[in-house]
N, C-alpha and C positions, 0 to 999 in steps of 0.2 A: 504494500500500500504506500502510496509516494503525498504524504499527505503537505510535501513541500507545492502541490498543485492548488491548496488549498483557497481560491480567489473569488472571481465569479463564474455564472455555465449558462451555456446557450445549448441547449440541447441536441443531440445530433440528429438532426434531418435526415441527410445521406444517407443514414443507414436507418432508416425507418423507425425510428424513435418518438415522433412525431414533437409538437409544442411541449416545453417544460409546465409542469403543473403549477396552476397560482398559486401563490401563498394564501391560507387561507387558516384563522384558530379554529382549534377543537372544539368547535360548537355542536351540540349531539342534533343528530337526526329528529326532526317533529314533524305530528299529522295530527290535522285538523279533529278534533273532538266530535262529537256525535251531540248538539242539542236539538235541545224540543224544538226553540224557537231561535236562531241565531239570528235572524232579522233583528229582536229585540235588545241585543246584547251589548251593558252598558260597558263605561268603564270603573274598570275596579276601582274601590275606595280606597284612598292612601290612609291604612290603618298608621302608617308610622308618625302621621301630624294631624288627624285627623279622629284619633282615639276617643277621646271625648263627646265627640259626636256619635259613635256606633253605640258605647260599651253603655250595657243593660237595656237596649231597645227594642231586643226581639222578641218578638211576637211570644203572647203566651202559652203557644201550642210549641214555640220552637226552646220555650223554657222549661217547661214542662218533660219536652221528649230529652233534651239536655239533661236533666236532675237523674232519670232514671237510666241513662246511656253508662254504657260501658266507658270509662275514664282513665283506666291502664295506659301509663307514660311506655310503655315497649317499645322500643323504635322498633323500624318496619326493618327486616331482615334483608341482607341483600346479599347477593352471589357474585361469582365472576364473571358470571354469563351476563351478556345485558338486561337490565330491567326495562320493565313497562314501567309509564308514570304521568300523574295528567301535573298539567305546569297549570299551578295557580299564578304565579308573579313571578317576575322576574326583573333583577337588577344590576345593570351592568356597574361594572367597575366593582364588583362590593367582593374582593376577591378573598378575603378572609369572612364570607357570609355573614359579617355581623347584623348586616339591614336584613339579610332573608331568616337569621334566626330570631331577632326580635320578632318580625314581621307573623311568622310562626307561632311565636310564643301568645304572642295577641291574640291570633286565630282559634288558637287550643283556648286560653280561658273565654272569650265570644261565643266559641262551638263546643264545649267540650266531649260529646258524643260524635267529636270528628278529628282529637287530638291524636290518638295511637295511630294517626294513620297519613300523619303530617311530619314531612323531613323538607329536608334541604343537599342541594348537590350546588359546587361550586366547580367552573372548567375558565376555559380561556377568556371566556368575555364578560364572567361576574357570576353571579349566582342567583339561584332560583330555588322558588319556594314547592314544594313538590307536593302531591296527593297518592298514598296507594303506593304499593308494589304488584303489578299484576302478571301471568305467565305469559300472559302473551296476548294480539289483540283483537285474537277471536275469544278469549276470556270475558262470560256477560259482567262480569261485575264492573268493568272498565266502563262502559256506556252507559252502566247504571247508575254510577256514581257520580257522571260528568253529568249527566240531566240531574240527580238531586243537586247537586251544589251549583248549579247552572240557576236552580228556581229559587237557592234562597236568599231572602229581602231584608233589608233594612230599612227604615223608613221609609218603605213602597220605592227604593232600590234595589236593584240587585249587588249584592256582594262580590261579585268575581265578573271580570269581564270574559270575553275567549277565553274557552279551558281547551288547550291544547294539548297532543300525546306527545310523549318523549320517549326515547330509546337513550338508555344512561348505562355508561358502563364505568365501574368502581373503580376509580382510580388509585393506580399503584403507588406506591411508596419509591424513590428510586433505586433502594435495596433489595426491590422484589421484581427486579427485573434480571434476567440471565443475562448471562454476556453473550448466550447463543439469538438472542434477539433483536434487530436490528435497531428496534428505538435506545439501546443500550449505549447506541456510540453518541447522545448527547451528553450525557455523563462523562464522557471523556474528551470531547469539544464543544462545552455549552457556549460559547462564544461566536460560533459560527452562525452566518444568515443561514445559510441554507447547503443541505447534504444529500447528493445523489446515492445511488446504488442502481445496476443491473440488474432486472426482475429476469430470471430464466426458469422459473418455475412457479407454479399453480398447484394447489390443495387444495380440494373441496369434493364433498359430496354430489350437490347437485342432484339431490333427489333420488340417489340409488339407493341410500341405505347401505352404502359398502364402505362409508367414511366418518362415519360419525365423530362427534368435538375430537375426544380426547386419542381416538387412531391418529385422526387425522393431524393436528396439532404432534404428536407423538414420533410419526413419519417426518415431519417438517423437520423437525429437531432432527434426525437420526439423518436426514440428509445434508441438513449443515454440517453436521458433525463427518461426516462423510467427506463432502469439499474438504473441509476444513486439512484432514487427513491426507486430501492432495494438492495438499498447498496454496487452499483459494480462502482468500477473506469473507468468507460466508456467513450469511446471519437469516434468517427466518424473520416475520412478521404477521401476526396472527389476527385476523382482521372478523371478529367474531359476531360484530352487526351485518357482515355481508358472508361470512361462513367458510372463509379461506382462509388458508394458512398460504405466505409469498416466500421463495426461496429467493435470494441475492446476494450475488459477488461485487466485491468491489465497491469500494464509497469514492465519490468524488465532488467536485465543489464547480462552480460555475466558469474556472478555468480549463475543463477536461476539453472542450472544445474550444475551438479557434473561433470569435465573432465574427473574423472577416471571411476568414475562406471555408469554415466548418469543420475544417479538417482537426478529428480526433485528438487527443494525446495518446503516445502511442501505448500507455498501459490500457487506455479504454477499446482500443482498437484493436486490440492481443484480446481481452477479455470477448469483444466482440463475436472474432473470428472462433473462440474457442466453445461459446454460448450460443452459434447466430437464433436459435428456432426457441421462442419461449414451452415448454411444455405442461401439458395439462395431467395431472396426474401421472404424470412420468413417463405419460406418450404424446410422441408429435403429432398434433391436430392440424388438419391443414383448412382452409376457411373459400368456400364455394366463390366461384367470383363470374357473374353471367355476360356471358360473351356470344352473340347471335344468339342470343336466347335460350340456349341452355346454360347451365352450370358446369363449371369444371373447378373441380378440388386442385388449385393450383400452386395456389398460396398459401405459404404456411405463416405460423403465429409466431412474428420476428420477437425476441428479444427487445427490452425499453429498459428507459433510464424511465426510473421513480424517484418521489420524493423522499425522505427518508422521514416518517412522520412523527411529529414531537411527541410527548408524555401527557 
């Protein structure tokens, strides 16, 4: 690894790499909630300056179902799988969650028949206030929950504006990341803009049933570990909201390529030659391409440069 190239990267064209990926923070995945009435849907009340106005208002049926509610402070369990979760609020910049746990904390004494079921998750662009951990989003309790909290009012308001779904996944410590994983080399260059690697490999199920998480994930591994053995800078990346595991050699920086003429560095252009056909579960797939009308399997699944994605 020749990390004296370490500068900036234009990605290589020529060799079918295609435009470098944006820069873009770890903001999780979200889908539109399921209400009654979304035409209706006000904006949420800012409990954080606005307290005085909600607290002890609601309605004497929603006091009533409150006093007799389950009130168990338990946080909601979570895995390393991603969760489901409906986004009550959210607040950028707030990246030690102090505005979403206050925010929370209000909500639980306001609701408390809806405390044990209220967190917080914080990622790159601040934090948010979360509802529920559910298995998944053909799970009924997700929609059902979005419509009761969607309907309840304060002052002939509604409390939440868009209740939106989220896909969260638990973030790591940076000690609980392997050194066989590819998010591993910021830890060893947190200073860098931005870190290539060549993707030559794909892990995934895909609906067979012949890869499930932890084979799959398991295989990844065993074939870094493999490279690695023949002398290649290999790191795996396991990408569990879309259900693949990414094999890749080589790291490099925005200098591996030439801006004016394109032309490679010649480490990336060795790795090239030695990778060229990305592979999909450890065989060459070639990709239909219609010419006078029929299809011919002609093309195969070149090899790219990836991001190397942050923590």
């Amino acid at each position: 690894m020749n990390w004296g190239l370490m500068t900036g990267l234009v990605l290589l064209c020529p060799m079918g790499c295609g435009s470098p990926p944006q820069a873009s923070k770890p903001i999780p995945q979200v889908r539109p909630a399921q209400f009654a009435d979304p035409e209706s849907s006000e904006h949420p009340l800012d409990l954080g300056s606005n307290w005085a106005d909600v607290e002890g208002v609601l309605s004497a049926e929603q006091t009533e179902s409150a006093a007799q509610a389950n009130t168990s402070d338990t946080p909601v369990a979570w895995s390393d799988q991603p969760q489901h979760a409906l986004v009550l609020q959210t607040f950028s910049e707030d990246f030690n969650g102090a505005v979403a746990n206050t925010y929370i904390q209000q909500l639980g004494t306001l609701l408390p028949s809806h405390r044990h079921h209220l967190h917080t998750h914080i990622d790159g662009s601040g934090s948010m206030a979360l509802y529920g951990a559910y298995e998944g989003w053909d799970d009924p309790k997700a929609p059902a929950d979005a419509k009761t909290l969607s309907e309840i009012q304060i002052n002939g308001k509604r409390l939440f504006g868009p209740i939106i779904r989220t896909d969260i996944e638990r973030q790591r410590r940076p000690d609980e990341y392997s050194d066989l994983e590819l998010i591993s080399v910021w830890s060893r260059h947190p200073n860098m803009r931005a870190i290539y690697a060549l993707e030559i490999e794909l892990w995934g199920d895909f609906q067979s049933n012949e890869w499930p998480p932890e084979r799959r994930r398991a295989k990844a591994m065993e074939r870094v570990s493999q490279l690695r053995q023949q002398g290649f800078d290999a790191y795996c990346h396991h990408d569990e909201r879309r259900e693949l595991s990414t094999i890749t050699v080589g790291l490099f920086s925005e200098a591996a390529i030439n801006p004016q003429s394109g032309i490679p560095d010649p480490n990336l252009a060795r790795l090239h030659e030695q990778f060229p056909i990305r592979l999909i579960n450890g065989e060459e797939l070639r990709m239909p391409i219609q010419r006078g009308g029929s299809a011919q399997n002609v093309k195969p699944i070149r090899s790219r440069l990836i991001k190397v994605p942050r923590p």
